[in-house]
Each structure stands twice: as structure tokens, then as C-alpha cells.
C-alpha positions in Angstrom: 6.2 -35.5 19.4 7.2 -34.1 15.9 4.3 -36.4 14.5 1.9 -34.8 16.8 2.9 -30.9 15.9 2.8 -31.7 12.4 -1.1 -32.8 12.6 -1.7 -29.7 14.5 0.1 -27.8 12.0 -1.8 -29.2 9.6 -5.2 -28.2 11.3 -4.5 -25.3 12.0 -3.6 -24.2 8.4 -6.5 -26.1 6.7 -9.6 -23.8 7.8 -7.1 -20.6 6.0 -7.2 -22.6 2.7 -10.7 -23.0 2.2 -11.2 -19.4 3.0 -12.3 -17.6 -0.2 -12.6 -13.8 -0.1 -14.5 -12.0 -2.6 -13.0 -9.2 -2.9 -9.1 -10.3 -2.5 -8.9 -13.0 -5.2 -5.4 -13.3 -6.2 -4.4 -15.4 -9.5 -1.0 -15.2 -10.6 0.0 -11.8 -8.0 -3.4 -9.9 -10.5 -6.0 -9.1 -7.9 -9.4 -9.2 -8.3 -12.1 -7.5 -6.1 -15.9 -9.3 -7.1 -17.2 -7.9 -3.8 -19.7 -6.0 -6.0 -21.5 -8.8 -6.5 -22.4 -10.4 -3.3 -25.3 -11.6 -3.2 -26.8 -15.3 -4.7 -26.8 -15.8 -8.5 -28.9 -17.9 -10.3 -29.6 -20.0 -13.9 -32.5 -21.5 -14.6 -32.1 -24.9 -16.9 -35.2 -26.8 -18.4 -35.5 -30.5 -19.6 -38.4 -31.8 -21.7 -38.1 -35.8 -20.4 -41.6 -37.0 -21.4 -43.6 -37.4 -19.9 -42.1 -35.1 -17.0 -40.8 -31.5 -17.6 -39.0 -30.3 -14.9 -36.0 -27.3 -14.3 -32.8 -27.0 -12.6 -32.2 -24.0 -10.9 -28.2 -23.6 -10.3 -27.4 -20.8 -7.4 -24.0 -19.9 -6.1 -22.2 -17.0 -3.9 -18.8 -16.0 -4.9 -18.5 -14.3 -1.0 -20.2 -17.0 1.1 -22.5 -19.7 1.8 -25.9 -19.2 1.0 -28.7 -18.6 3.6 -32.3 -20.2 2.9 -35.1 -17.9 4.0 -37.3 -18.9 6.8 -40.4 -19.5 4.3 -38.9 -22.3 2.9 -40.1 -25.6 3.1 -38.2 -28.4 4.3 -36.3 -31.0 2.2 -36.1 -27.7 -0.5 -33.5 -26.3 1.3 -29.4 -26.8 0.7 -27.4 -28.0 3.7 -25.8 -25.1 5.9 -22.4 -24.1 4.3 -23.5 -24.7 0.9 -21.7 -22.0 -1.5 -23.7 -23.4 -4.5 -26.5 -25.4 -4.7 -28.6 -27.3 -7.6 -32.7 -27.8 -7.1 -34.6 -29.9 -9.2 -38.4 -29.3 -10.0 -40.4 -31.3 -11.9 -43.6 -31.3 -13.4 -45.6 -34.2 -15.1 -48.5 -33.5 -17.8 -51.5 -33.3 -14.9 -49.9 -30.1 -13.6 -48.5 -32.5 -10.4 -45.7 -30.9 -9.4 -42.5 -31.8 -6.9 -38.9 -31.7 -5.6 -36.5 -34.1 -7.6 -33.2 -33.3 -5.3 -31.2 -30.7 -3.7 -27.4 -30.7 -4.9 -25.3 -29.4 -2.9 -22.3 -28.4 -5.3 -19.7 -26.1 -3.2 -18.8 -25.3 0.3 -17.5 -26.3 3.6 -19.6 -29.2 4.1 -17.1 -31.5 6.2 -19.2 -31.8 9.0 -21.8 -32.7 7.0 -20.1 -35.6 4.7 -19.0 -33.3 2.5 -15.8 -31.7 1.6 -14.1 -28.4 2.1 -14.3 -25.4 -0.2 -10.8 -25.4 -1.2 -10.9 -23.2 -4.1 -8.2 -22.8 -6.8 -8.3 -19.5 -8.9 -6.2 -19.5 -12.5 -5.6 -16.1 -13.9 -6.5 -16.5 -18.0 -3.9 -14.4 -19.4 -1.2 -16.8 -17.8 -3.0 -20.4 -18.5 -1.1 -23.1 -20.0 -4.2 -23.4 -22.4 -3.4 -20.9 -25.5 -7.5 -20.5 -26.3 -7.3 -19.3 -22.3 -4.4 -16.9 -23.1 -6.3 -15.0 -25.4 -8.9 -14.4 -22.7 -9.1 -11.5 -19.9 -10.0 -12.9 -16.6 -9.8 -15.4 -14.3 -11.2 -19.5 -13.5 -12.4 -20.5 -10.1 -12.7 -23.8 -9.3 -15.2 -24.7 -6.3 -15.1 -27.9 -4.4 -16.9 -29.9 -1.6 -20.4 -30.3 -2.6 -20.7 -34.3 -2.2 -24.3 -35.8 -3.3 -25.7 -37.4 -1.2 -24.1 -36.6 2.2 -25.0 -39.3 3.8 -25.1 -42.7 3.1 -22.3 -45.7 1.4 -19.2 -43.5 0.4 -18.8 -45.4 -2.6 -22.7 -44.4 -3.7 -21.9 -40.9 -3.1 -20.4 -38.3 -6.0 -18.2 -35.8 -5.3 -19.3 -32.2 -6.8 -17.3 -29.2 -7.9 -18.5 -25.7 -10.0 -15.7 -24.2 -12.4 -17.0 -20.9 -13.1 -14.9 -18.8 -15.7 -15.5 -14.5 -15.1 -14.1 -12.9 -18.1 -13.7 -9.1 -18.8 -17.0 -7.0 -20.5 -16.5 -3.7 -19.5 -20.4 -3.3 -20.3 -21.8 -5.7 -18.0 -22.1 -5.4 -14.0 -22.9 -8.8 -14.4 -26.3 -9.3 -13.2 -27.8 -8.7 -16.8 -30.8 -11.4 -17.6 -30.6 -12.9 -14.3 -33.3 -14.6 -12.6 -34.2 -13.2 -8.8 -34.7 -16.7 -7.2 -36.7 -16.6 -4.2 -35.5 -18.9 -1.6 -32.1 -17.2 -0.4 -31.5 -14.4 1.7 -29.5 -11.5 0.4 -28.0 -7.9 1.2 -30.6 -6.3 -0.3 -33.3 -7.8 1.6 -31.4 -6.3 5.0 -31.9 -2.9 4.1 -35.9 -3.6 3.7 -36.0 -3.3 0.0 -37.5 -6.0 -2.3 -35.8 -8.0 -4.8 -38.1 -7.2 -7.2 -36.9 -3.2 -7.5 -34.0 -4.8 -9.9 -34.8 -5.3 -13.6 -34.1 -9.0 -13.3 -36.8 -11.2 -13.1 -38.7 -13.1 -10.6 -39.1 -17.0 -10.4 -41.6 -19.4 -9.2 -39.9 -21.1 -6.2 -42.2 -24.1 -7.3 -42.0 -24.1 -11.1 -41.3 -21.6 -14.0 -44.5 -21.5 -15.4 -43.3 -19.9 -18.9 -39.9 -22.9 -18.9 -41.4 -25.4 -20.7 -42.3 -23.9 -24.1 -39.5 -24.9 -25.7 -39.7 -29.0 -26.1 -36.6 -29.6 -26.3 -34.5 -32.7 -25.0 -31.6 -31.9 -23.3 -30.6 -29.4 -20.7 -31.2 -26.1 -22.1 -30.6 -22.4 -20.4 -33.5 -20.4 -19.7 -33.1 -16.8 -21.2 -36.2 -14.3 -21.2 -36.7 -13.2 -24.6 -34.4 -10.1 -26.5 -31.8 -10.6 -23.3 -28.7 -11.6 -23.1 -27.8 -12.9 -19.6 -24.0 -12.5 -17.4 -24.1 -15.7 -15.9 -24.4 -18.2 -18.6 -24.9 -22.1 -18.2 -22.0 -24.2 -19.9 -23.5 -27.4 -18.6 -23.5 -30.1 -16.0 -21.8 -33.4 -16.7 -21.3 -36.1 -14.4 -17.6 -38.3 -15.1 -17.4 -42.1 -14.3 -14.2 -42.5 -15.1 -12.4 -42.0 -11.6 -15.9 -42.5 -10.0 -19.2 -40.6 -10.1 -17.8 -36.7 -10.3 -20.6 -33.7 -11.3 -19.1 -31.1 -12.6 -21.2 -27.9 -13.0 -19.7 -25.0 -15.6 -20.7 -21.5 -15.8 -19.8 -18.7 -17.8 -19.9 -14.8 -16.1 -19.6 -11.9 -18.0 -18.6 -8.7 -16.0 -16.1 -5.6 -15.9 -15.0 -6.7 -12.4 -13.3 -9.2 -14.2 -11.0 -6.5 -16.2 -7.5 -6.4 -14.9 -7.9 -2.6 -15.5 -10.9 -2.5 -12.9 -8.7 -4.3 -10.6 -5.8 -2.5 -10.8 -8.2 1.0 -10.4 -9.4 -0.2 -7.5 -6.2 -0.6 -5.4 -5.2 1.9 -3.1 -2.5 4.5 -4.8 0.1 7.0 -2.7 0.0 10.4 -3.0 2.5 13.0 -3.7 3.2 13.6 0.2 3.0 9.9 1.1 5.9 9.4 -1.5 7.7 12.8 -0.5 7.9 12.0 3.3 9.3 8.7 1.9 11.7 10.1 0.3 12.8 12.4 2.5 12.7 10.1 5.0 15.2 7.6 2.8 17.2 10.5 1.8 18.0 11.3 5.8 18.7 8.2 7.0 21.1 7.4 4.1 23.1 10.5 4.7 23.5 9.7 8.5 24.5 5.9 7.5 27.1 7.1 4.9 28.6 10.0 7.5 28.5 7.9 10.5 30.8 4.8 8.2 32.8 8.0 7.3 33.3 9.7 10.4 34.5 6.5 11.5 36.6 5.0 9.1 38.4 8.3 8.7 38.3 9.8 12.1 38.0 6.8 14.2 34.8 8.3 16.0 32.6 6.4 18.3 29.6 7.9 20.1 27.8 10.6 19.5 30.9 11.8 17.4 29.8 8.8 14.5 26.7 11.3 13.5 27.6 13.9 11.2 27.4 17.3 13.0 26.9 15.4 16.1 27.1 19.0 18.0 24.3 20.4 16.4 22.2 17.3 16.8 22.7 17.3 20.5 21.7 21.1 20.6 19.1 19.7 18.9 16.1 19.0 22.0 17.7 22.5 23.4 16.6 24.5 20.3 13.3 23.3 19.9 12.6 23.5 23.3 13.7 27.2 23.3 11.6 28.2 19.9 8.3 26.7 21.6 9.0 29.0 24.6 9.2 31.9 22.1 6.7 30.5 20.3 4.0 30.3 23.1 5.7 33.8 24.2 4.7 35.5 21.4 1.3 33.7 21.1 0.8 35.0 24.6 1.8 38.8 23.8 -0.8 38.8 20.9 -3.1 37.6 23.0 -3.1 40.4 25.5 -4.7 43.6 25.4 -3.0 46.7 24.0 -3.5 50.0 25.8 -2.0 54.3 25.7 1.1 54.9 27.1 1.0 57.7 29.9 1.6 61.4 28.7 
């Protein structure tokens, strides 16, 4: 029986720790609110592998899974409950072009093969790391994306994203970003058009302008004179305790400052905190008279309260000023005339 309640326990509590809210990420008792930016993010990576060329475009959602447009092709699309997802294009010299693989790298994918979300968030200023300590911000880590779902578990890798937002009290955050076609987003409910942003737009088959720089390697790719939020810190894979990707990412933005955290939260007023008060203030006198009354007097009843007999009168003298009250609300109302001669 207790073996049985302890695996419901257990079921029922797991769904709550995957949940990640946006705009309630707590790290260390700070709070951070990055509800500003929901919406899918994305970097753009290119490799030069000759005699193929082909880019990786990394998106992810902070406040929930991402939702593929209905245009999409299939087999380009990343499973249902994917938070962040990896797509790789490539194209070889004669302009052939094609999908390499969908990664899906965070999320609740259980059902799928996956794993759960289960996020961890680490507030810099507190880190055990010293070089963190000297930061402003806070690291979230992003788990379940398993590649592929499907298939012998011991051919499948595990997938994570650790994405570090630190303070820049400049930056919204979606500087140099690239506007990435394929997902659904906020702004597309309200009938306006991704492109009315700054940020620019992407092939969703290939970035035609990727591939100029030849250069081996995975490389970020940044329009030229900007300076992007989201930055790419790379995307290892670790066979040390079995095949493990690891995707990093870097986010510059002020909704990252403990100070725009801490403005954000609600604050009381002066007559929230004065009907506190008073309200403290009159229950602490009645406490102390009633121990009084009795200790000294040995009362009991109504005779504990201090001025017991004008509390009782109480009921009787408001109910006797609202009947002068509506009285003389009643006597204004009427009309006045001349007395007789």
C-alpha cells in the first residue's frame, strides 16, 4: 500500500517539475520575468565540409514548445513538445539542396522517446564558479531532447541546451536575430508579419548569403556591422558517459538585470501598509488587555476585552448613526417651502 502511494506521489509531482514559466524563473529566491520575449529565437551556424556546405539553424522558446506552421513540409518539422530544435540544410556545389536532420534538443518529449524538460536555473551572482560570480544573471539548463527518438536506446543521444542570459541594460535582446520562418509566433496572431521587426528574414531552405565565408568549422552567422543578443557558444557532442549533445548559447538582455526584476514586482502602497498597521496595532492591544484583564482581574467573557462595555454598545451605535445618517440624507432631500403668516 505505502509502495503504491509513493509511485502516485511520485506522478503526480513529476508533470510540476518540468513546468518552466517564463515569466516566474526563480534562481536562488532572485526572480526573473523573460515573458517579454516569448516568442521562437533563432541562430544560424554554417559549415564549409567540401564538397557540401550546409547550415544549422538552432531555435528555442524560453515560455513553451514551439509550433511548426502548417506550410511546412514534412520530415522538416521538430516533434510536438519540442522547446528547442536543431535543422540541418545542406547544399552541395550543383546548387542540390536537402534536409540533413531535425534535432530535437529540449522539451517534454516522453511520449515520444524522449525525456522531460526538467529545467534547472543557477542564479550567476551565487555560482560556485568565481568567473560566474562576477557575472549578472542567470543559467538555464534544458533537457529531454533525445536524437533519434526512436530506435536501439543505446544508438540514441541524449540532448540538453545550457543557455546563459546575462544583464545589458541596452539590449531587449532580439538585436541581430534571424526571423526564421517555420514556427508560429505571437506576433503572427494579431495578423501582423514578422517581417515589420528589424531582424532579418531567412530562407527556410538555405541562406543564400551563408556560405561566403569558407571556413571549416561551425561558425555563427552575423549580418554585417551587427552585433547579435543570442549568441552561438557551440555544439559539442561527449562520449565519455555515452553519446551526449550539448548545445550553448549566449543571450544578452536587460531582463536579465536583477534590477529589472526587482522593478517589475508588485510593491504596497502607503494605505496597503497603513491598514496593515493599523490593523497589527488593534489586534495587539486587545491581545495584551484581554492577558491583562485576566491575569489581574480574573475576567472571562466579554469582560477579557478591554472596554468590553463600549464594544458591546458597539452594533447599537452604528446602527443608531446610520438611522441619523439616512435621516438627515432624507431631510436634505425634501423640498423646502414658506412658513404661514
Amino acid at each position: 500500500m505505502m509502495f503504491s502511494l509513493s509511485v502516485a506521489f511520485a506522478a503526480a509531482v513529476q508533470p510540476t517539475v518540468a513546468m518552466l514559466a517564463c515569466d516566474r524563473i526563480v534562481a536562488d529566491k532572485q526572480i526573473f520575468d523573460f515573458s517579454p520575449l516569448k516568442r521562437p529565437h533563432s541562430v544560424v551556424t554554417t559549415q564549409h565540409t567540401p564538397p557540401t556546405d550546409s547550415n544549422i539553424t538552432y531555435t528555442l522558446d524560453l515560455c513553451g514548445p514551439l509550433k511548426r506552421k502548417c506550410d511546412v513540409p514534412k520530415g522538416e518539422e521538430c516533434p510536438n513538445g519540442s522547446w528547442a530544435c536543431a535543422i540541418k540544410r545542406w547544399r552541395k556545389d550543383d546548387n542540390t539542396t536537402g534536409i540533413d536532420r531535425v534535432i530535437p534538443l529540449a522539451g517534454n518529449l516522453e511520449d515520444q522517446g524522449g525525456g522531460s524538460l526538467d529545467h534547472k536555473a543557477t542564479r550567476l551572482k551565487t555560482a560556485d564558479s568565481h568567473a560566474d560570480a562576477q557575472k549578472e544573471g542567470v543559467r538555464l539548463v534544458l533537457q529531454g531532447g533525445r536524437y533519434p527518438l526512436d530506435g536501439p536506446v543505446k544508438e540514441r543521444q541524449s540532448q540538453r541546451v545550457i543557455v546563459e542570459l546575462l544583464c545589458d541594460k541596452s539590449r531587449e535582446g532580439t538585436e541581430g536575430e534571424w526571423l526564421i520562418g517555420d514556427y508560429e509566433s505571437p506576433r503572427d496572431s494579431d495578423g501582423s508579419s514578422s517581417s515589420d521587426t528589424p531582424s532579418g528574414s531567412i530562407n527556410k531552405t538555405m541562406v543564400d548569403d551563408g556560405f561566403s565565408p569558407r571556413e571549416l568549422g561551425e561558425n555563427q552567422l552575423i549580418r554585417e556591422g551587427e552585433d547579435p543578443a543570442l549568441v552561438f557558444n557551440g555544439y559539442e557532442i561527449h562520449d565519455a558517459d555515452g553519446a551526449f549533445g550539448t548545445l550553448r548559447l549566449t543571450w544578452y538582455t536587460k531582463y536579465a538585470c536583477e534590477s529589472m526584476a526587482d522593478s517589475r514586482r508588485v510593491h504596497w502602497g502607503f494605505f496597503t501598509w497603513f491598514v496593515i498597521v493599523v490593523f497589527l496595532s488593534t489586534a495587539a492591544y486587545l491581545i495584551f488587555g484581554s492577558w491583562l484583564n485576566y491575569n489581574r482581574y480574573g475576567a472571562r467573557g466579554w469582560d477579557l476585552l478591554p472596554h468590553g462595555d463600549t464594544m458591546r454598545d458597539v452594533p447599537y451605535l452604528l446602527k443608531d448613526w446610520v438611522r441619523r445618517l439616512i435621516n438627515t440624507l432624507q431631510g436634505s432631500g425634501s423640498r423646502g417651502g414658506y412658513s404661514a403668516m
